[in-house]
LOBAMAR-22349 format. One line per 5 residues: number of its first residue (from 1); for each residue x negated, y, z negated of N, C-alpha, C. Coordinates in pm, 1 decimal. Example, Ala and Ser with C-alpha at 12.3 -4.5 7.8 and 13.67 -1.06 7.14 Angstrom:
REM residues 2
1	-1319.0,-569.0,-780.0,-1230.0,-450.0,-780.0,-1320.0,-330.0,-780.0; -1285.0,-225.0,-708.0,-1367.0,-106.0,-714.0,-1290.0,3.0,-787.0
//
This chain:
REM residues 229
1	-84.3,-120.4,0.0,0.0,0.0,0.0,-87.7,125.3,0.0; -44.3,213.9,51.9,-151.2,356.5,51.9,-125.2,431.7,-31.6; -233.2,449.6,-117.0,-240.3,530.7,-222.9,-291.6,686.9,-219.3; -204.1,750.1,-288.4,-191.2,895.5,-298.2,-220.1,915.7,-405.4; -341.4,1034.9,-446.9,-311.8,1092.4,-547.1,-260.7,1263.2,-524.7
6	-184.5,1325.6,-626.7,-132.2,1444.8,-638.3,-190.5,1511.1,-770.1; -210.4,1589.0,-706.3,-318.1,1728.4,-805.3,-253.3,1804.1,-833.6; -172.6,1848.2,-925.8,-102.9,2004.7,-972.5,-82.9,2001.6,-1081.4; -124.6,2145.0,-1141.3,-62.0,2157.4,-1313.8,72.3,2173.3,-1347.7; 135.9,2195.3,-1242.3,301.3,2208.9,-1259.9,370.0,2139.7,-1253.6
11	426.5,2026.0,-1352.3,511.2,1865.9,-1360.1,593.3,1894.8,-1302.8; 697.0,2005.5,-1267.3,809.3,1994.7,-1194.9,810.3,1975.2,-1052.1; 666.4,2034.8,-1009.7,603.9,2035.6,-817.3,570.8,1857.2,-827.9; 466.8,1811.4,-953.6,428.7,1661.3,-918.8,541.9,1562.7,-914.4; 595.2,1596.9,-1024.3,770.2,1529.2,-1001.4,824.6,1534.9,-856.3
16	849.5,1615.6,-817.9,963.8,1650.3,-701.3,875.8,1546.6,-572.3; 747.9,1568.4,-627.3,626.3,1503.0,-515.6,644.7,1372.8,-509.2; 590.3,1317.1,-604.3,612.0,1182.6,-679.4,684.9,1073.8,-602.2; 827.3,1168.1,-661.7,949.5,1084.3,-641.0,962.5,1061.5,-496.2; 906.0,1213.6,-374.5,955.3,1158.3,-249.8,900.8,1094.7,-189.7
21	746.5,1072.5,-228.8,621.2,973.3,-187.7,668.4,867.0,-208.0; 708.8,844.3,-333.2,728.2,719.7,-346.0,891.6,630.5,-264.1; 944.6,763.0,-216.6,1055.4,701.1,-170.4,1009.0,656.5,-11.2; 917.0,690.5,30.6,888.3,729.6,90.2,749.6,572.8,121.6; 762.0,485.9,39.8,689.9,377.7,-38.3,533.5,407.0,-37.4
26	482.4,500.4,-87.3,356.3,481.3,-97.2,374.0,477.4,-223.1; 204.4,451.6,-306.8,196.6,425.8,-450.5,130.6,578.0,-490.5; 202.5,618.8,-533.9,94.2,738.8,-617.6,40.5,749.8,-751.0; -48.6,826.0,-761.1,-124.9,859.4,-863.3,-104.2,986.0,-862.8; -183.6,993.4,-1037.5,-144.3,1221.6,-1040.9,-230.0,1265.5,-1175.3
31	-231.4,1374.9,-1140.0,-361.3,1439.3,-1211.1,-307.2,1609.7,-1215.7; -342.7,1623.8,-1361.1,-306.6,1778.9,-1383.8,-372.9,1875.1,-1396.7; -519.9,1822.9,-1379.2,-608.2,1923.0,-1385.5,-749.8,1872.5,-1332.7; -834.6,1959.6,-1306.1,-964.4,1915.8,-1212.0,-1019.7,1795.0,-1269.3; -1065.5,1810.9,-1376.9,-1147.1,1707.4,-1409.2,-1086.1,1555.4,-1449.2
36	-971.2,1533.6,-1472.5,-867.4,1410.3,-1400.4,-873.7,1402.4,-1286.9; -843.2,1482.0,-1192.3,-844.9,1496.3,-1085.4,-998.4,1382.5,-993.7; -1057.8,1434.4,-1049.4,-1210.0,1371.1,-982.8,-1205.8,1263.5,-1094.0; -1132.6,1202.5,-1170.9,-1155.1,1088.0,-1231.7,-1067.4,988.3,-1195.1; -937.1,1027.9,-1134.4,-793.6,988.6,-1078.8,-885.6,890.1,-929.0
41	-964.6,1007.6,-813.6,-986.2,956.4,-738.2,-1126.1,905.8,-739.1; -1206.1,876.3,-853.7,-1305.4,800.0,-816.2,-1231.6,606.5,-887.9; -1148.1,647.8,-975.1,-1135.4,541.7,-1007.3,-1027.9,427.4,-931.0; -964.7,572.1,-844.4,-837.9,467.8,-715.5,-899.6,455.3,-603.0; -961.5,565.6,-559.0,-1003.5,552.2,-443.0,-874.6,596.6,-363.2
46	-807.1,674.7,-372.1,-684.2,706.7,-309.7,-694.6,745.6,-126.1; -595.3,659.2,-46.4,-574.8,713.8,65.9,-615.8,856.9,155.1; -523.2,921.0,29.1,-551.3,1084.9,43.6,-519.5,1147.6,-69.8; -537.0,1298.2,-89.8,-520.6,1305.9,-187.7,-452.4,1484.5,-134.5; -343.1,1500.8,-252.7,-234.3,1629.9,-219.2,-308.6,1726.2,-299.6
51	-421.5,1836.4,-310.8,-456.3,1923.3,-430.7,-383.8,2044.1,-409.3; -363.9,2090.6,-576.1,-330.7,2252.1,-581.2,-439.8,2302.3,-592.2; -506.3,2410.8,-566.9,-592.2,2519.3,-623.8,-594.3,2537.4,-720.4; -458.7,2607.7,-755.5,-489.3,2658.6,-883.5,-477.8,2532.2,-1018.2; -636.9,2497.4,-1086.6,-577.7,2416.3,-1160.5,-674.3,2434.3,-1313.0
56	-648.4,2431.6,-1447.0,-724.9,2411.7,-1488.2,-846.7,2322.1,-1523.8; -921.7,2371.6,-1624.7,-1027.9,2267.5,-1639.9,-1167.8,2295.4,-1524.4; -1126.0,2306.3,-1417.9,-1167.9,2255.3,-1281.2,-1060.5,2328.9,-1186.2; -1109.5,2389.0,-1095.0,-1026.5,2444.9,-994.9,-1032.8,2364.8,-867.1; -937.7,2382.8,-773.2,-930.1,2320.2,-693.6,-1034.5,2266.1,-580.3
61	-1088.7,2418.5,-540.5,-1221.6,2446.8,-465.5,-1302.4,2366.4,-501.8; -1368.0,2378.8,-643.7,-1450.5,2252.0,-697.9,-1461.4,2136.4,-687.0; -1313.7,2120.7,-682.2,-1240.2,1935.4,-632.2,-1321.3,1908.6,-543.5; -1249.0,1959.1,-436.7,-1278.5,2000.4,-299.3,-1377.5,1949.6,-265.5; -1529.0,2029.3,-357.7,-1618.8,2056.0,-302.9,-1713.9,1899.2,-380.6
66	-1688.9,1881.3,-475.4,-1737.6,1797.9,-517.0,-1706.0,1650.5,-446.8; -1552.4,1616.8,-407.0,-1531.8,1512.5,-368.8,-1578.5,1479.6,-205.0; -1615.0,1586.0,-146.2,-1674.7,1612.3,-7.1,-1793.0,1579.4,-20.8; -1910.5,1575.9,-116.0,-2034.2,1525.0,-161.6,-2035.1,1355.0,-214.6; -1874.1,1348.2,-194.8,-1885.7,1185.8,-261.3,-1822.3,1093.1,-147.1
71	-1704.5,1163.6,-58.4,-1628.0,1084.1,33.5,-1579.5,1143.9,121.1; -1528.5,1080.5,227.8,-1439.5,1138.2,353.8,-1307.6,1138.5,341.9; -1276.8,1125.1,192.7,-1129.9,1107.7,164.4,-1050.9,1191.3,226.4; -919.4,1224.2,318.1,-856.6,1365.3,365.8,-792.2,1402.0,248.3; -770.5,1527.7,227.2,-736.6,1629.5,127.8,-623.6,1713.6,191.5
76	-508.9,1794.1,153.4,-406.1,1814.4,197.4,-393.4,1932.8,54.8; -423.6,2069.0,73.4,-444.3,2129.3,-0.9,-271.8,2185.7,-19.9; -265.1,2244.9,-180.3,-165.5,2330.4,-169.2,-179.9,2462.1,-188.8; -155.9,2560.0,-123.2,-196.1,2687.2,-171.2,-30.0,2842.4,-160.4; -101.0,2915.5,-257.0,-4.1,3019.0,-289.2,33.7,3106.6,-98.2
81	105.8,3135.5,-103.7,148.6,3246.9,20.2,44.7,3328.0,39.3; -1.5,3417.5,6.5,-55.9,3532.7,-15.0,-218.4,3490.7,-7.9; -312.9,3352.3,-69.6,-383.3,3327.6,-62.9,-481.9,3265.0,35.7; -475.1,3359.1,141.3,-560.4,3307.7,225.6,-666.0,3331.5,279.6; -746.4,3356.0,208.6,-925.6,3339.3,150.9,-943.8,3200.4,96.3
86	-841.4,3191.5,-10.9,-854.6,2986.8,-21.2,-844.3,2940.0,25.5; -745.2,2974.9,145.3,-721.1,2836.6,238.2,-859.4,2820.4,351.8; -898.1,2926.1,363.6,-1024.5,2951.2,411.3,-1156.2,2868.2,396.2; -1173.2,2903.6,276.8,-1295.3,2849.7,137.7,-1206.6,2737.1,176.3; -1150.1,2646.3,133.9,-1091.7,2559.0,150.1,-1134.5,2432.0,298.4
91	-1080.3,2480.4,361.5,-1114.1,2442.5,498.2,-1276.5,2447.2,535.4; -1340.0,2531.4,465.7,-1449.8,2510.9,495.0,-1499.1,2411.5,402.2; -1464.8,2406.5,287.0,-1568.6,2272.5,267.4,-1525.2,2148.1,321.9; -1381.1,2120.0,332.9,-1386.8,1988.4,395.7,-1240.3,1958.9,386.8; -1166.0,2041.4,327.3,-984.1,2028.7,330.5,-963.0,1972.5,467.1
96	-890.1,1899.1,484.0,-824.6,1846.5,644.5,-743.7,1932.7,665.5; -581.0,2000.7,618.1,-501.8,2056.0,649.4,-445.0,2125.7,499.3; -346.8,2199.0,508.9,-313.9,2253.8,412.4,-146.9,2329.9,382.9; -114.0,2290.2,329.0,63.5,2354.3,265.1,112.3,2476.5,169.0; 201.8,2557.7,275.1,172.0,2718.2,135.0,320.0,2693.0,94.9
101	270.0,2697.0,-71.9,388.1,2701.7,-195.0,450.2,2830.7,-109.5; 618.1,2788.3,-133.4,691.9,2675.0,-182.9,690.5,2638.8,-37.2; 714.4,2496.7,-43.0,766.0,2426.9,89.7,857.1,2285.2,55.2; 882.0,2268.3,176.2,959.0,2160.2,216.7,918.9,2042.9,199.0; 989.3,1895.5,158.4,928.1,1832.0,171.5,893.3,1733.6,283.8
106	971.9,1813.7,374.6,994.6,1754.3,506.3,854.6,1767.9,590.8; 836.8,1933.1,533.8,674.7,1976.9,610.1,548.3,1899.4,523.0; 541.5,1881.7,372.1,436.6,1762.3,335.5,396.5,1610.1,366.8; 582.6,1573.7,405.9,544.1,1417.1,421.0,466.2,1422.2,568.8; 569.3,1524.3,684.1,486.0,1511.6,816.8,353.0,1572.5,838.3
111	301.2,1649.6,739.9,153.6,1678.3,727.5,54.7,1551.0,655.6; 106.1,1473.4,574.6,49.1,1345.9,509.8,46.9,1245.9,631.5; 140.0,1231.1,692.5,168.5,1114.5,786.4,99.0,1146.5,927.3; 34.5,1292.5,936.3,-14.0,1321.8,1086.1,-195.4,1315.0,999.0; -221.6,1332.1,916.7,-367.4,1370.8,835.9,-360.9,1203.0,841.7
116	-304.4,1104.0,776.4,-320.0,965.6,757.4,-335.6,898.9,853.5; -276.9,952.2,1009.7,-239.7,850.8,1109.1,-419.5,924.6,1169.6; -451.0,1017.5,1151.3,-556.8,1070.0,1286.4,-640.8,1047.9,1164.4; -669.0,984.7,1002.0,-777.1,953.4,931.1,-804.4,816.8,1003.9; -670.7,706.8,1027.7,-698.2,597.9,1060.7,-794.6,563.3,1199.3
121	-692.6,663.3,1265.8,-798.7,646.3,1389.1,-877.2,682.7,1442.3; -953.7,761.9,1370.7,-1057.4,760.8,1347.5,-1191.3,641.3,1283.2; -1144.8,598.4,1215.7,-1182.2,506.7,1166.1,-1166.7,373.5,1230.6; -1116.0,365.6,1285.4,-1103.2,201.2,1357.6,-1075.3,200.6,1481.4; -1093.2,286.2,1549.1,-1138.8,353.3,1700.9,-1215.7,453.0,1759.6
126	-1362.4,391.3,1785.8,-1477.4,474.1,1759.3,-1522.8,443.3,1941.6; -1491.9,583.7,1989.5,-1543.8,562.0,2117.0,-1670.4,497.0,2169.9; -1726.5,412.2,2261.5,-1834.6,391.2,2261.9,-1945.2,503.6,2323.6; -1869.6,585.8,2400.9,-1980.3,669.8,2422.1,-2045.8,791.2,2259.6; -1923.6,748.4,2169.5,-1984.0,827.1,2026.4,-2052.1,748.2,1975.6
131	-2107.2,630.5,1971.6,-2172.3,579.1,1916.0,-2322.1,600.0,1888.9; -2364.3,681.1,1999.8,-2519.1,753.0,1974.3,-2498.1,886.3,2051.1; -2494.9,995.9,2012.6,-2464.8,1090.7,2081.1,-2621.5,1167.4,2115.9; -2680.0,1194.6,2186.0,-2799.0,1222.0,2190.9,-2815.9,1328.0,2313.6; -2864.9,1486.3,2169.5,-2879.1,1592.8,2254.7,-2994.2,1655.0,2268.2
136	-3115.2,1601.6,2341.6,-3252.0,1681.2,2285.4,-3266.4,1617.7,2227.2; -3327.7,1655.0,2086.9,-3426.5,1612.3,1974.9,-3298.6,1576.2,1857.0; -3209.8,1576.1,1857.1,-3067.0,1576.6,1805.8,-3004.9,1467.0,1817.2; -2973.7,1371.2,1697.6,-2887.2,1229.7,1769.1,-2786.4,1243.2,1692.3; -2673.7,1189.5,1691.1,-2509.9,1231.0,1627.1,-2463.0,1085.5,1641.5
141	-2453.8,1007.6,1549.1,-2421.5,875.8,1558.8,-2319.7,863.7,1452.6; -2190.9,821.1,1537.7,-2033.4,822.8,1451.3,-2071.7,639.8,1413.2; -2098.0,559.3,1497.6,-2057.0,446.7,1390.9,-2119.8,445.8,1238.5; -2284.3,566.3,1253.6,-2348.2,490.0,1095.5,-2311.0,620.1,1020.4; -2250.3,724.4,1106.2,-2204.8,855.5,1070.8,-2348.5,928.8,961.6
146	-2446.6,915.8,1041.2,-2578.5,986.4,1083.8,-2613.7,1101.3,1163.2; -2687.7,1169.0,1122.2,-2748.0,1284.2,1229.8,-2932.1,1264.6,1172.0; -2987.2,1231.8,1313.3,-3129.6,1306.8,1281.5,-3183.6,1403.2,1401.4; -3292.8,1434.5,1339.1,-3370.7,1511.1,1427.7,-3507.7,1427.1,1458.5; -3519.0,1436.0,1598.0,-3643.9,1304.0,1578.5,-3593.3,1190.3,1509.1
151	-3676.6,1116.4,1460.5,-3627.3,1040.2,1317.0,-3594.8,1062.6,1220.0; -3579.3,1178.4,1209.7,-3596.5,1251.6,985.6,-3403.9,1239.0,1022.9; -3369.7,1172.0,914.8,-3245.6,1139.5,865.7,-3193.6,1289.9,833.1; -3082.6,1339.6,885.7,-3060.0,1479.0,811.4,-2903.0,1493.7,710.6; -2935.6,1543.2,607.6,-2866.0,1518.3,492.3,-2716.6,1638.5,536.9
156	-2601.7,1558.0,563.7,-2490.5,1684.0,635.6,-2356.6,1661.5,571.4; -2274.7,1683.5,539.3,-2125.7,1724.8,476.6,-2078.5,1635.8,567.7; -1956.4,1559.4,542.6,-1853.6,1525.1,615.9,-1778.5,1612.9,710.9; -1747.1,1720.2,684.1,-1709.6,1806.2,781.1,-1854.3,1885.8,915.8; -1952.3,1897.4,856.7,-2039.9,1970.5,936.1,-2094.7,1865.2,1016.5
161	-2074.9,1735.9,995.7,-2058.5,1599.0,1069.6,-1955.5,1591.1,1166.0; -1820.7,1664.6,1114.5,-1742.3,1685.3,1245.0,-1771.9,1785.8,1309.2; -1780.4,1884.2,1305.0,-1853.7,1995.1,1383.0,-1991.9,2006.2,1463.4; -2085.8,1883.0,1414.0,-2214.6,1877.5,1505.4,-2117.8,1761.0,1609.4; -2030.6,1678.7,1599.4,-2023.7,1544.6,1677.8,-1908.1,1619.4,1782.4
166	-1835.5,1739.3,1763.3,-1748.2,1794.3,1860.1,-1860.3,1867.5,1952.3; -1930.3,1948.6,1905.7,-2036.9,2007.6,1976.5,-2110.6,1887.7,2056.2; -2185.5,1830.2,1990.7,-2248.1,1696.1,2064.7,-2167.0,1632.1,2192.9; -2034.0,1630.6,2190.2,-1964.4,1550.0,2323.0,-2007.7,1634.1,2402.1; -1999.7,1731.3,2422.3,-1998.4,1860.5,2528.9,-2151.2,1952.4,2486.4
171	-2261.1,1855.3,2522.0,-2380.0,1954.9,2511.7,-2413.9,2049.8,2646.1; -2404.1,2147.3,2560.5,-2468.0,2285.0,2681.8,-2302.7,2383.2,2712.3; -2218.0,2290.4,2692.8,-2091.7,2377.3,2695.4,-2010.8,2435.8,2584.1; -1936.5,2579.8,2652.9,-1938.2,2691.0,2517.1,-1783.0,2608.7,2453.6; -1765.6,2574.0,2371.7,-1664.4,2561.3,2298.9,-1603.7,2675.2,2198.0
176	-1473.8,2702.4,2155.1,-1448.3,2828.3,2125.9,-1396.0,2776.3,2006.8; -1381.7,2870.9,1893.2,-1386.0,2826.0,1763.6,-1232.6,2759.4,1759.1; -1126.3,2788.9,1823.4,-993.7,2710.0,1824.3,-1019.4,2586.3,1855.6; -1099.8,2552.5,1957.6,-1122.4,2445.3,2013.0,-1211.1,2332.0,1887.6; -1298.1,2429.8,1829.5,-1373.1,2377.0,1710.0,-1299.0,2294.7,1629.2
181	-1184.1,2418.3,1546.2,-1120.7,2438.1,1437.3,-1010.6,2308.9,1500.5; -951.6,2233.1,1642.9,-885.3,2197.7,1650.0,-949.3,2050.5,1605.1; -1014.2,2032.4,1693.2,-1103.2,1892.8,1694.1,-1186.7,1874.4,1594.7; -1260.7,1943.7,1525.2,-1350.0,1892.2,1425.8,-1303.4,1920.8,1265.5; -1176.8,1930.7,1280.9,-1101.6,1980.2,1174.1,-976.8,1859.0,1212.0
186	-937.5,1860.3,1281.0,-817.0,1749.7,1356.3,-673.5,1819.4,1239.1; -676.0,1915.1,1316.1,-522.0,2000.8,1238.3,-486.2,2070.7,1402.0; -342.6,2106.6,1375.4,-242.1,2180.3,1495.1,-202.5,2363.5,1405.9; -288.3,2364.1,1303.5,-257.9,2533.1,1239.2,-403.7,2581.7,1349.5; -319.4,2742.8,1323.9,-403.7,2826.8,1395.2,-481.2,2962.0,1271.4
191	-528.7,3040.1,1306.8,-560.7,3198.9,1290.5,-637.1,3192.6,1147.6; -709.8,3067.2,1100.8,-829.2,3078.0,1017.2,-981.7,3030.7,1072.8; -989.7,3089.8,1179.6,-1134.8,3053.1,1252.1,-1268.4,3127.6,1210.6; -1235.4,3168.1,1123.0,-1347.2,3186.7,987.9,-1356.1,3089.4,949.9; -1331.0,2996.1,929.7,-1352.2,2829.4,858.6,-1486.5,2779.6,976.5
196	-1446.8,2800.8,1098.0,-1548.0,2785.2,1206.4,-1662.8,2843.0,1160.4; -1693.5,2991.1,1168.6,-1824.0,3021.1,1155.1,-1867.9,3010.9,987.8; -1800.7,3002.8,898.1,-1880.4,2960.6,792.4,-1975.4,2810.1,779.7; -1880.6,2694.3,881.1,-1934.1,2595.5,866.5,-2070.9,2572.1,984.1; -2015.1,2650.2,1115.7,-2150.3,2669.3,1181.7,-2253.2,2771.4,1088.0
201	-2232.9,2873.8,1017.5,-2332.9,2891.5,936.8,-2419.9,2813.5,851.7; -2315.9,2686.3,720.4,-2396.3,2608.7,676.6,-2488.7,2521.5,797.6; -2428.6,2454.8,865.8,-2498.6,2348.4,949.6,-2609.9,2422.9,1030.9; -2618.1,2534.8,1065.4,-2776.3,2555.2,1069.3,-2807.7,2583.7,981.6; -2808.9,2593.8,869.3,-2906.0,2636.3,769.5,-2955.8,2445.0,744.1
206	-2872.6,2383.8,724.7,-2909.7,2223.5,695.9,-2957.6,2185.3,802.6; -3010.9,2229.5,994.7,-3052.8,2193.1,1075.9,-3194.8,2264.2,1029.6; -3212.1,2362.3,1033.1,-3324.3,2439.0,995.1,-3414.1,2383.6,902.5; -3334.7,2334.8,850.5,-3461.2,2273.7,658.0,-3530.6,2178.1,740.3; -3469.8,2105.0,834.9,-3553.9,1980.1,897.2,-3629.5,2024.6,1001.3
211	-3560.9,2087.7,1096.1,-3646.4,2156.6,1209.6,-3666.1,2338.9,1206.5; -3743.6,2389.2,1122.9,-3729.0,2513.7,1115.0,-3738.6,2598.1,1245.5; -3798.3,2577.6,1303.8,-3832.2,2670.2,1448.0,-3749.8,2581.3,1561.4; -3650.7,2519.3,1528.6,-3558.5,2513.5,1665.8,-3365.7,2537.6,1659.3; -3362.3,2551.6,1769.2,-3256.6,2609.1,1786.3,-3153.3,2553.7,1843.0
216	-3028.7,2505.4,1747.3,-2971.5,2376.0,1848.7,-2840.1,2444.6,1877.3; -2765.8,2560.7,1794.7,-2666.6,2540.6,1819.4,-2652.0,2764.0,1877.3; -2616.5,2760.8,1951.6,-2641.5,2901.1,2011.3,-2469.6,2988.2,2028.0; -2494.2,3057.9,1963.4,-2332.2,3180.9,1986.6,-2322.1,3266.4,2091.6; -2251.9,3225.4,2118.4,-2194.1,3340.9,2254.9,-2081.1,3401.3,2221.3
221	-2087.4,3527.4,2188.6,-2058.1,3659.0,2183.7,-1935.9,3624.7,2211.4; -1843.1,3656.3,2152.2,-1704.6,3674.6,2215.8,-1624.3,3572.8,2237.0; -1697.0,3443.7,2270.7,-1641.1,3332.8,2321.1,-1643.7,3178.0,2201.3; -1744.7,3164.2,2149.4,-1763.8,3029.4,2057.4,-1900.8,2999.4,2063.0; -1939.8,2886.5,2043.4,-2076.6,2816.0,2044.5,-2083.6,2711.9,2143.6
226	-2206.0,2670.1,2138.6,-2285.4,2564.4,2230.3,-2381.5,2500.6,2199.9; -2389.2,2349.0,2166.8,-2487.7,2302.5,2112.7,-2622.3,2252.7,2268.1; -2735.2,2310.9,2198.3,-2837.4,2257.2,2333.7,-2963.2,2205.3,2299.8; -3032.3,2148.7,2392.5,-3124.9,2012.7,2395.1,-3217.4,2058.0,2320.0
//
């Protein structure tokens, strides 16, 4: 059965959650504050997991950021109306998609069920031409979900892993941060493509530590990026 956990300090939001997940037959789990939260999912290992931001103990971001250093779990953030700098911060460390309080539960289950169906297949349909992606001095390998340079193993985020391997299909061509934000993010929301250049910011700085004097991934003005040989 696929297991969910739900993150919020507010029993009446995890309730209302709960109940439709589960009608819904998945098994859930739940956690009211950060540091449950990261104890909820190291000890289930949950499917996916629903976070609020705002939480004590541990804030959401932290979750976030910590469980992105541990797994590829998808994350399905919840955030306030008005807050969208979090959803931002958010998306950049590694959120898959995200839901602004109050909503429907019509719009969570079909955001769980489109994040779950494109986690799966991902996972158990791995193109063969992704299997070594090799650009230059640059290799992008989805089955061992690796990047080196030369040989030096390079140490990269789950998400900045999707963002070198979208760039990598299409070396030398400009891709535009929608196009980024669509595919290496695998969401259908628009108009936070700041999530784009923060994460092309980290990922050269983590290309750089290994190869300081080269240059893999190049901006064009106006238009997006381009990863080259």
């Amino acid at each position: 059965m696929t297991c969910i956990l739900v993150v919020d300090d507010e029993p009446p939001i995890v309730d209302f959650v709960t109940y439709n997940l589960q009608r819904e037959h998945y098994d859930v789990v739940v956690a009211h504050d950060g540091p449950t939260a990261l104890q909820q999912a190291r000890a289930h290992r949950p499917d996916l997991i629903v976070l609020d931001l705002m939480l004590p103990g541990l804030d959401g971001l932290e979750v976030c950021r910590t469980l992105r250093r541990e797994s590829d779990v998808p994350i399905i953030m919840l955030t306030a109306r008005d807050a969208e700098i979090d959803r931002v911060v958010g998306l950049e460390l590694g959120a898959d998609d995200y839901v602004v309080k109050p909503f429907s539960v019509r719009e969570l289950l079909a955001r769980i069920k489109s994040v779950l169906r494109r986690s799966r297949t991902q996972r158990d349909i791995l193109p063969h031409d992704d299997r070594g992606l090799r650009v230059g001095r640059l290799t992008v390998d989805a089955a061992r979900h690796e990047v080196r340079i030369d040989e030096t193993l390079v140490d990269v985020t789950p998400r900045e892993f999707e963002v070198l391997r979208t760039l990598a299909r299409h070396p030398g061509q400009v891709l535009t941060r929608e196009q980024l934000l669509q595919n290496a993010w695998d969401t259908t929301y628009y108009g936070d493509t700041r999530a784009v250049d923060s994460a092309i910011k980290r990922l050269r700085a983590t290309l750089r530590r290994v190869a300081p004097d080269a240059t893999f991934i190049v901006t064009v003005r106006g238009v997006g990026y381009r990863l080259e040989g």
